[in-house]
SEFIDREN-563495 format. One record per atom (N, C-alpha, C, O, CB): residue number from 1; atom name; x, y, z. Coordinates in steps of 0.02 Angstrom, whole numbers, plus 32768, in hexadecimal, padded with zeros to 4 digits. Each point is the difference from the previous one (the first is absolute). Last residue first. Glycine has a CB too. Example, Ala and Ser with C-alpha at 12.3 -4.5 7.8 and 13.67 -1.06 7.14 Angstrom:
<seses>
    nr   atom      u      v      w
     2      N   8282   7F90   8162
     2     CA   802A   803B   8003
     2      C   7FD9   8037   8025
     2      O   8019   8037   8008
     2     CB   8022   7FA9   7F8C
     1      N   7FD4   7F02   8068
     1     CA   7FD3   803B   8000
     1      C   802D   803C   8000
     1      O   8034   7FFF   8021
     1     CB   7F6D   7FC6   801D
</seses>
This chain:
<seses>
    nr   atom      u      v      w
   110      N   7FE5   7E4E   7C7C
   110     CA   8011   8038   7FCA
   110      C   800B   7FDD   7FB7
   110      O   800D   8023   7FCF
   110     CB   8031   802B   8091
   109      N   7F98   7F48   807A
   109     CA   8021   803A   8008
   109      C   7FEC   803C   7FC6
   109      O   7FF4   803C   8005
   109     CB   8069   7F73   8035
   108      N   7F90   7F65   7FD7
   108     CA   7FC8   801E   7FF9
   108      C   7FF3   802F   8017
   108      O   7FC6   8014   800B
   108     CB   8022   7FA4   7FE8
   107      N   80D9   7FAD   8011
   107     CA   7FED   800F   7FAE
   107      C   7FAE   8035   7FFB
   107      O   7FE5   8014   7FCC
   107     CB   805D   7F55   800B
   106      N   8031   8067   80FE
   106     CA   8038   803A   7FF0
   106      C   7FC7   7FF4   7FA3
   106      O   7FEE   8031   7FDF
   106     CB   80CA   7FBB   8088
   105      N   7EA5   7FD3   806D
   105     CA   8037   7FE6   7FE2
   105      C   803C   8043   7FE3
   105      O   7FFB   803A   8014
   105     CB   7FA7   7F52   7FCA
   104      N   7FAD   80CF   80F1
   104     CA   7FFC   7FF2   7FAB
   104      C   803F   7FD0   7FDC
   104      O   8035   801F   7FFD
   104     CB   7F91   8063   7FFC
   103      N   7FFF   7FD8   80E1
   103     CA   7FDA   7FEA   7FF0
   103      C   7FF4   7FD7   7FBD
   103      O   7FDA   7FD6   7FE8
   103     CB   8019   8079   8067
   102      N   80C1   7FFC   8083
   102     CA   7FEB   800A   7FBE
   102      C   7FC6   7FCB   7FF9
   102      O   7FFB   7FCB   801F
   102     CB   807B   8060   7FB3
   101      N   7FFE   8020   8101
   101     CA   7FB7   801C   7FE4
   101      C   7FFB   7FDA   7FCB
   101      O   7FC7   7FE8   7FFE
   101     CB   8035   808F   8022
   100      N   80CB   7F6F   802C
   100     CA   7FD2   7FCD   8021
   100      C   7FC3   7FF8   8004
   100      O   7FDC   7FD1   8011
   100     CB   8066   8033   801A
    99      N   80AB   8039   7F66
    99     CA   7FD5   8021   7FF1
    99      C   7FBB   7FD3   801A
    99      O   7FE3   7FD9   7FDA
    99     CB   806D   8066   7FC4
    98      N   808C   7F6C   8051
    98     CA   800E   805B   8021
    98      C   7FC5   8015   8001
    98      O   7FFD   8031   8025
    98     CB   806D   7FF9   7FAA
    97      N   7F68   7EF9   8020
    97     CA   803A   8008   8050
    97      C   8003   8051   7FF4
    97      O   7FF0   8029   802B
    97     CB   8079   7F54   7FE0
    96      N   7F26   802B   7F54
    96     CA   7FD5   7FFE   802D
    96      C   8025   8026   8041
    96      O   7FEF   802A   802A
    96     CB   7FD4   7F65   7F9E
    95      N   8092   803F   7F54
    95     CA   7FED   803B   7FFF
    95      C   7FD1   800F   804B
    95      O   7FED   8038   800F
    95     CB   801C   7FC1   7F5F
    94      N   8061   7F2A   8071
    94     CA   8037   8024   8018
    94      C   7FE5   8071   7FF1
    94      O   801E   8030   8018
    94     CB   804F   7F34   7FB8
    93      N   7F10   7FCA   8011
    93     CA   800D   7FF9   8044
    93      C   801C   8023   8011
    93      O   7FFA   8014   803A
    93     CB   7FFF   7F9F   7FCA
    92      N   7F63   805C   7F2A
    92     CA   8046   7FE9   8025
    92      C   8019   800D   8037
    92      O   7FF7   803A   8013
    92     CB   801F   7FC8   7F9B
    91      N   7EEB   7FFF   8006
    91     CA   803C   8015   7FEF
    91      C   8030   7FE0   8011
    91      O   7FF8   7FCC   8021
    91     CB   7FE3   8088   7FDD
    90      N   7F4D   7F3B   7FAB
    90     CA   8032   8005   8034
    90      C   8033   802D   7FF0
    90      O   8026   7FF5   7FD1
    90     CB   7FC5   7FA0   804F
    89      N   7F26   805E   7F60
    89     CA   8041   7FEC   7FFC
    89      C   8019   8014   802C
    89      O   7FF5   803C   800A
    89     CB   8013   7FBD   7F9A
    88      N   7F3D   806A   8020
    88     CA   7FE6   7FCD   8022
    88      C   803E   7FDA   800F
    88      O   7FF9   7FE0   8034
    88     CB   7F91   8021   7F98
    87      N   8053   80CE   7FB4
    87     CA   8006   7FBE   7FEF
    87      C   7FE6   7FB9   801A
    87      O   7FE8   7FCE   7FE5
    87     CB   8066   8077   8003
    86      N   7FAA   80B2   807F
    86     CA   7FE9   801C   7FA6
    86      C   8005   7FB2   7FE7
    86      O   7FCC   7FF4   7FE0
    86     CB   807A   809F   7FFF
    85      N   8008   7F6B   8109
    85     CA   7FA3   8039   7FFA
    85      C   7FF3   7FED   7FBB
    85      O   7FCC   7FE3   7FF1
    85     CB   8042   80A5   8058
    84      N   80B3   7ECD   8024
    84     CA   7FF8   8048   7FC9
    84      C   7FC2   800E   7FF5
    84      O   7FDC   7FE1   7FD9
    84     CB   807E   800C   7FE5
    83      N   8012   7F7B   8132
    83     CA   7FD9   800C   7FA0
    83      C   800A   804A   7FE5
    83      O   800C   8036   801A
    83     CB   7F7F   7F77   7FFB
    82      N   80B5   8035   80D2
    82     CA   8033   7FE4   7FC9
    82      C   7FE8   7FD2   7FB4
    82      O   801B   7FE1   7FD1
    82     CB   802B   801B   80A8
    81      N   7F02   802E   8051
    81     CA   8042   8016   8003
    81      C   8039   7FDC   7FC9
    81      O   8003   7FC5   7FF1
    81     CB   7FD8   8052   808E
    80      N   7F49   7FB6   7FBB
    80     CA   7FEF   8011   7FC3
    80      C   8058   8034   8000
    80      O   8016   801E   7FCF
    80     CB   7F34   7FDB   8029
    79      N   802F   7FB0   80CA
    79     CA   801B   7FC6   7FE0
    79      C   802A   800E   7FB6
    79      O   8022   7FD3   7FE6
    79     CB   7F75   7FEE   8059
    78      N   7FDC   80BB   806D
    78     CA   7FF8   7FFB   7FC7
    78      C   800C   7FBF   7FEF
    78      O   7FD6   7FD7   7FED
    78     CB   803D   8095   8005
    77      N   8074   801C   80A0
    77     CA   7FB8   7FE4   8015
    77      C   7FCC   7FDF   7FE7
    77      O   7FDA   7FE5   8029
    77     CB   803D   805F   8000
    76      N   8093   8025   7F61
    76     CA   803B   7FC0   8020
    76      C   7FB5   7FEA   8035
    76      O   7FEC   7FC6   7FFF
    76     CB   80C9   8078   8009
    75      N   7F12   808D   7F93
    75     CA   8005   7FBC   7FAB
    75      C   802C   7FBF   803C
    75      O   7FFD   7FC4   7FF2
    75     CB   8033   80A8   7F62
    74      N   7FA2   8068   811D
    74     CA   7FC7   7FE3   7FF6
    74      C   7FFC   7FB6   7FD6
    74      O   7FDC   7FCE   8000
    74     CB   8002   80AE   800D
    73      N   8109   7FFF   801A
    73     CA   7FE5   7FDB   803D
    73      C   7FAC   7FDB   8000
    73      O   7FF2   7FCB   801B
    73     CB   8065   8097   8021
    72      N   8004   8032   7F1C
    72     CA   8002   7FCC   7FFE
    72      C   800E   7FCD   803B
    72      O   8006   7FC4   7FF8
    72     CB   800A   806E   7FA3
    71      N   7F81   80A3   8059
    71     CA   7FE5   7FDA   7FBD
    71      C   801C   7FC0   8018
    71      O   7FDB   7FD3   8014
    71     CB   8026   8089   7F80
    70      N   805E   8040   80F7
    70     CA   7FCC   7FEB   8009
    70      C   7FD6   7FD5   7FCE
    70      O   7FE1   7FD0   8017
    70     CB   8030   808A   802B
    69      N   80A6   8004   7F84
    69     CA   8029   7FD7   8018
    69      C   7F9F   7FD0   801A
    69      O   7FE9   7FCA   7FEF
    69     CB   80C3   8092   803C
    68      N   7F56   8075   7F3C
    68     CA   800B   7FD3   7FE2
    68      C   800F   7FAD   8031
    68      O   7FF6   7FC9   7FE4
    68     CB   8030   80AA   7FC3
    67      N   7FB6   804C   80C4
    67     CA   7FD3   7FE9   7FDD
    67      C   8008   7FD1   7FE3
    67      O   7FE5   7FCC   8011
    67     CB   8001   8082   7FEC
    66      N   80C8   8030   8050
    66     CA   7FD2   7FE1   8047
    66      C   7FBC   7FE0   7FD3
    66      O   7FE7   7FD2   8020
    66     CB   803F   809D   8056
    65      N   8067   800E   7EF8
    65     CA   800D   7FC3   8008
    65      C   7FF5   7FCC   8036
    65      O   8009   7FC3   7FFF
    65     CB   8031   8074   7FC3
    64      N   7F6F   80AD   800C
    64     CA   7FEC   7FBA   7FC5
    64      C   802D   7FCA   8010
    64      O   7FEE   7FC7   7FF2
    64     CB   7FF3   807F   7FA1
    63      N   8051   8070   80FF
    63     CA   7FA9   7FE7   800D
    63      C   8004   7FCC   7FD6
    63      O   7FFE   7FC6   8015
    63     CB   7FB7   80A6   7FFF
    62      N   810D   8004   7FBE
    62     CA   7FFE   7FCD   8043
    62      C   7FBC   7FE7   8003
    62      O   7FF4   7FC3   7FFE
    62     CB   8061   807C   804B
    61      N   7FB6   8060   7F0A
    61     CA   8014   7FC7   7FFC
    61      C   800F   7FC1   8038
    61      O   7FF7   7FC3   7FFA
    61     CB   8026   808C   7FB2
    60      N   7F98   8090   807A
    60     CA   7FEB   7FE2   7FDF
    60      C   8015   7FBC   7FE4
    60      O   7FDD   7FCE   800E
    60     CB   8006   8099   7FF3
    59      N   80B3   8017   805E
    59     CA   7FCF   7FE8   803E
    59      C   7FC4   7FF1   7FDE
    59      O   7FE2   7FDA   8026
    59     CB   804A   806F   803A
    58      N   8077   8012   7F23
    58     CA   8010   7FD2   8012
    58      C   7FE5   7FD9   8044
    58      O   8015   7FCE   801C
    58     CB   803B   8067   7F9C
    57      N   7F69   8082   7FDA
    57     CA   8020   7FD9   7FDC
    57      C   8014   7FC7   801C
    57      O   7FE7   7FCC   7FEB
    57     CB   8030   8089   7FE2
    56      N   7FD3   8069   80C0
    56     CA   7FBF   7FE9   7FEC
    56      C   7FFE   7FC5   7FC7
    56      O   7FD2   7FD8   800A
    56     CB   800B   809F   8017
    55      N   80E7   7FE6   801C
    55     CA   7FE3   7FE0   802B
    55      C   7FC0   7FD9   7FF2
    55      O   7FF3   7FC4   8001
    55     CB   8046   808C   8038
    54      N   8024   8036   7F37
    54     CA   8027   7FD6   7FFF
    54      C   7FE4   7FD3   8045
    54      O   7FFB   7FC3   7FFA
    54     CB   8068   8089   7FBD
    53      N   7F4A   809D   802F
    53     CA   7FE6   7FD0   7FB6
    53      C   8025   7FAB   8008
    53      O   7FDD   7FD1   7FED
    53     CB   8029   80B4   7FAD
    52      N   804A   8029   80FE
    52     CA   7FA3   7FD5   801B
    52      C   7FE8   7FE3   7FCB
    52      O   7FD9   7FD1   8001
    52     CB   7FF4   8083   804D
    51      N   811F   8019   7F91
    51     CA   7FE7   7FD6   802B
    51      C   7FBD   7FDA   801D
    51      O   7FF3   7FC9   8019
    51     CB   8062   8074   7FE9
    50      N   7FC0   8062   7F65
    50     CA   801E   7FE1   7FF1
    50      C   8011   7FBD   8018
    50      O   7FFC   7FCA   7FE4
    50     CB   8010   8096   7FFF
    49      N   7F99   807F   8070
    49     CA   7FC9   7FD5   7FC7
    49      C   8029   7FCF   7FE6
    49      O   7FD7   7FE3   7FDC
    49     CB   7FDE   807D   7FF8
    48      N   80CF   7FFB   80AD
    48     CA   7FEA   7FF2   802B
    48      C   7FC1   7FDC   7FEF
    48      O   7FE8   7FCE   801B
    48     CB   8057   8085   8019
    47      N   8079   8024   7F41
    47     CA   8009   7FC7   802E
    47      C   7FCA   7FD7   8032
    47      O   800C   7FC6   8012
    47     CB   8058   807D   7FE5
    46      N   7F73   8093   7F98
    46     CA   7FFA   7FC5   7FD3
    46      C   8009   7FBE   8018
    46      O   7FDA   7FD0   7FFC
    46     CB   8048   8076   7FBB
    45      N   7FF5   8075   80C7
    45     CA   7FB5   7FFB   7FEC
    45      C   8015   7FAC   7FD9
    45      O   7FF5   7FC6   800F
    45     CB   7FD1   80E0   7FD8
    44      N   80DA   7FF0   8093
    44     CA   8004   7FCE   7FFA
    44      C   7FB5   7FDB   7FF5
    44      O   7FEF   7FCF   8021
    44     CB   8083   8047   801B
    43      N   7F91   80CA   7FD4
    43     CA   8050   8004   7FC6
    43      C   8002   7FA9   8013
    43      O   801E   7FEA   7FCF
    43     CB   8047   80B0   8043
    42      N   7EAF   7FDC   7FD9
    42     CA   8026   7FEE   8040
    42      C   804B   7FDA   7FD7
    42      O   8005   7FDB   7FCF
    42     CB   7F78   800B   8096
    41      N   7FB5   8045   7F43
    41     CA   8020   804A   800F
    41      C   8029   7FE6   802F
    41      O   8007   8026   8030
    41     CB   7FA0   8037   7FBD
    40      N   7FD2   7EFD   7FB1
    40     CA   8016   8022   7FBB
    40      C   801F   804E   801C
    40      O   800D   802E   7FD9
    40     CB   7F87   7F8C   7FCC
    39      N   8011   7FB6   80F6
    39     CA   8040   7FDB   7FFC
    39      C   800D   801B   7FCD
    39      O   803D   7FFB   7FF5
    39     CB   7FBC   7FA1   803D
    38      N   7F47   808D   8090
    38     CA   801B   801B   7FBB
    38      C   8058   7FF3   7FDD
    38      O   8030   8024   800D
    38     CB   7F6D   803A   8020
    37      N   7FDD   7F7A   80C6
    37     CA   8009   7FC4   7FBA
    37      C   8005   8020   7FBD
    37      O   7FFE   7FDE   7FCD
    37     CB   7FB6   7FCB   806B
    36      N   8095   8093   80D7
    36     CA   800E   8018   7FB3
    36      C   7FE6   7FE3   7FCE
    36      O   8026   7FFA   7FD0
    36     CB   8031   8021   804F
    35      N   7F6C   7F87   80C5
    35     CA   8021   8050   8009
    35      C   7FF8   8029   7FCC
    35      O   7FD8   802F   7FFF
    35     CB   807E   7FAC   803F
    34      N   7FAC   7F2A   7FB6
    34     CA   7FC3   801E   800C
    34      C   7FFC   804A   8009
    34      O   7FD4   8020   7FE2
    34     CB   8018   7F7B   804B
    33      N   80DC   7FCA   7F8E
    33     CA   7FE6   803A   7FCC
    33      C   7FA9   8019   8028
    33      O   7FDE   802B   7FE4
    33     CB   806F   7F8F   7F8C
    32      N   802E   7F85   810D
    32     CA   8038   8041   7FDB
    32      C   7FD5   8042   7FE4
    32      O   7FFC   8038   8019
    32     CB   805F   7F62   7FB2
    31      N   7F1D   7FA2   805E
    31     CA   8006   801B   8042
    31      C   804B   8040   7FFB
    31      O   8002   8037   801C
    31     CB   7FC1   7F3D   8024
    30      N   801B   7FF5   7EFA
    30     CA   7FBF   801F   8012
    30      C   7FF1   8035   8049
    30      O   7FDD   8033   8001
    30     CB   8007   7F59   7FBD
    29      N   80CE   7FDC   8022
    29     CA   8015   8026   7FC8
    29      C   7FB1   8030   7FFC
    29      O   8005   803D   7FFD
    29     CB   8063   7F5B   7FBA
    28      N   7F9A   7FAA   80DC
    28     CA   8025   8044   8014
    28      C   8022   8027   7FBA
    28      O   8032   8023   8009
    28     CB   7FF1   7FA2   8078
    27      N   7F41   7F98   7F69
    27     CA   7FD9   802B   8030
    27      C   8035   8037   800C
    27      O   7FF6   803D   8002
    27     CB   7FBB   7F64   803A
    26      N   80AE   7FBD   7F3C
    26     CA   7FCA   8025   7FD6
    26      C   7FE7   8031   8034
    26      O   8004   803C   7FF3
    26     CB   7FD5   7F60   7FB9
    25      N   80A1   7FB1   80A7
    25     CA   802F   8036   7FD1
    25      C   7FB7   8020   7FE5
    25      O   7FE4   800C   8036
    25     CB   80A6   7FAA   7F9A
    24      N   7F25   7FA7   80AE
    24     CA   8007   803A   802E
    24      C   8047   8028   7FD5
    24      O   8015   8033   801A
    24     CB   7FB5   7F87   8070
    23      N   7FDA   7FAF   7EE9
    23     CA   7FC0   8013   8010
    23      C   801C   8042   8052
    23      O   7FE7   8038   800A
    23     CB   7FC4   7F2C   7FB7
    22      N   80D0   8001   7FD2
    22     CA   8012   8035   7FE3
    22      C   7FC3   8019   8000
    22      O   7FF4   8025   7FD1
    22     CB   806B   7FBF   7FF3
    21      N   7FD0   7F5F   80D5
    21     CA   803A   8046   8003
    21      C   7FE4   8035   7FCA
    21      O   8006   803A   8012
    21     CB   8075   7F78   8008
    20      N   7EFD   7FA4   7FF7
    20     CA   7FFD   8015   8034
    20      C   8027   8044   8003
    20      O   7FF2   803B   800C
    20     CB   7FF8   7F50   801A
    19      N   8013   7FC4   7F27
    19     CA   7FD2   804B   7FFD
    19      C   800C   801B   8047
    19      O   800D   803C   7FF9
    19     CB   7F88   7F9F   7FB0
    18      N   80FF   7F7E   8045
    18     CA   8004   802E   7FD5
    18      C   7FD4   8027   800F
    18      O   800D   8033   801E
    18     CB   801D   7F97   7F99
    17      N   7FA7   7F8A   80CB
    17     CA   803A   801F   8015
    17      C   8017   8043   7FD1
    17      O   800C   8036   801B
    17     CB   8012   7F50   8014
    16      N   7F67   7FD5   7F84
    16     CA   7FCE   8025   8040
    16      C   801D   8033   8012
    16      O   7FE9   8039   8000
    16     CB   7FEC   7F6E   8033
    15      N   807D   7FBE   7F3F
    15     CA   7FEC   802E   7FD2
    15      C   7FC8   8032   8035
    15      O   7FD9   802D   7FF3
    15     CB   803C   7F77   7F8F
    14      N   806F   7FA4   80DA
    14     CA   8036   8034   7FE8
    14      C   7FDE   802E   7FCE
    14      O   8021   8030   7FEA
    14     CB   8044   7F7D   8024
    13      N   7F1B   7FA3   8052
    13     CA   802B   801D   803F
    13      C   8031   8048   7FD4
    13      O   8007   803A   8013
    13     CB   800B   7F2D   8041
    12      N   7F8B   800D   7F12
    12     CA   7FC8   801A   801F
    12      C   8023   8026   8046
    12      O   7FF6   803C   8008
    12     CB   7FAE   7F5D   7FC0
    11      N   80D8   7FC0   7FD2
    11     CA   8000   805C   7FD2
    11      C   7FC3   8025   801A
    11      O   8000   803D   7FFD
    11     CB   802E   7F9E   7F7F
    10      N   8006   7F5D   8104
    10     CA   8034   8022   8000
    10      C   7FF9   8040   7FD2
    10      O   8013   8039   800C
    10     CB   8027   7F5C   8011
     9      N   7F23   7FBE   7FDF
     9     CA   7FFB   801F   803C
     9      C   8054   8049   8004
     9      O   7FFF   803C   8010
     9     CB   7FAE   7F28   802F
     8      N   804B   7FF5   7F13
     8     CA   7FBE   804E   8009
     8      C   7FF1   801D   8032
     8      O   7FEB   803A   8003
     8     CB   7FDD   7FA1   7FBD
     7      N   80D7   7F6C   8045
     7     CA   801A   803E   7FDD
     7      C   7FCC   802E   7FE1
     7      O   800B   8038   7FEA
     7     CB   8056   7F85   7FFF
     6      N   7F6B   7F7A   8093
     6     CA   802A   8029   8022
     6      C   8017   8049   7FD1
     6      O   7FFF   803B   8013
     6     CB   8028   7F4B   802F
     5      N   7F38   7FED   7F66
     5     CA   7FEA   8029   8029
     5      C   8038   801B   802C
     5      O   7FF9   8039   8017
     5     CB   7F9D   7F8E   7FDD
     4      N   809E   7F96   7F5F
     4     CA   7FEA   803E   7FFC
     4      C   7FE3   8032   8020
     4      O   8004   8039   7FEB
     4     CB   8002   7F94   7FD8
     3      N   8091   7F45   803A
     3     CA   7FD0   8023   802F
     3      C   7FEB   8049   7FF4
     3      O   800B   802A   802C
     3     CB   8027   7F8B   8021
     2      N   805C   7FC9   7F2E
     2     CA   7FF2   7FC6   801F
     2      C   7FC7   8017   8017
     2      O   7FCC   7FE3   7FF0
     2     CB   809C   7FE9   8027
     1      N   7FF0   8059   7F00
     1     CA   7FFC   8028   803C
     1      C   7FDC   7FD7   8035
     1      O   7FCE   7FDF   7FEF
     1     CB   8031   808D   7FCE
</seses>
């Protein structure tokens, strides 16, 4: 990987971008039900606890991965970019390109 900071800069741009949206999906699914928040009497109740569970889900996960990206913008400042946290061993170049957070080699995965 030639230049890693371009492409952290890029998931960092795009994992900003995520929470952002499902942070204002969440407000307005929140701003829906302020009126009614009783969703166990309401004939589209479930749908709607259903929906904010999934949001919320998945806007959690956006955060960890704005995290995870920040970590490794710290490790490429560092110097310490495209080592393995758990080995010390160079990941691969090619788990780096889809995956630009990763921290961890693929053998110390699991």
């Amino acid at each position: 990987m030639d230049d890693p900071s371009a492409a952290l800069e890029r998931a960092r741009a795009e994992a900003a971008r995520l929470v952002g949206d499902l942070e204002h999906e969440l407000a307005a699914i929140a701003e829906s039900t302020a009126e009614s928040p009783d969703d166990e009497h309401d004939a589209e109740g479930s749908t709607v606890g259903f929906e904010r569970a999934r949001v919320q889900g998945l806007l959690e996960r956006a955060r960890r991965s704005a995290a995870d990206i920040e970590a490794a913008i710290q490790r490429a400042e560092s110097g310490r970019y495209g080592l393995c946290v758990s080995c010390g061993r160079p990941i691969a170049a090619e788990r780096l390109e889809v995956l630009p957070a990763a921290a961890r080699c693929v053998d110390c995965l699991g």
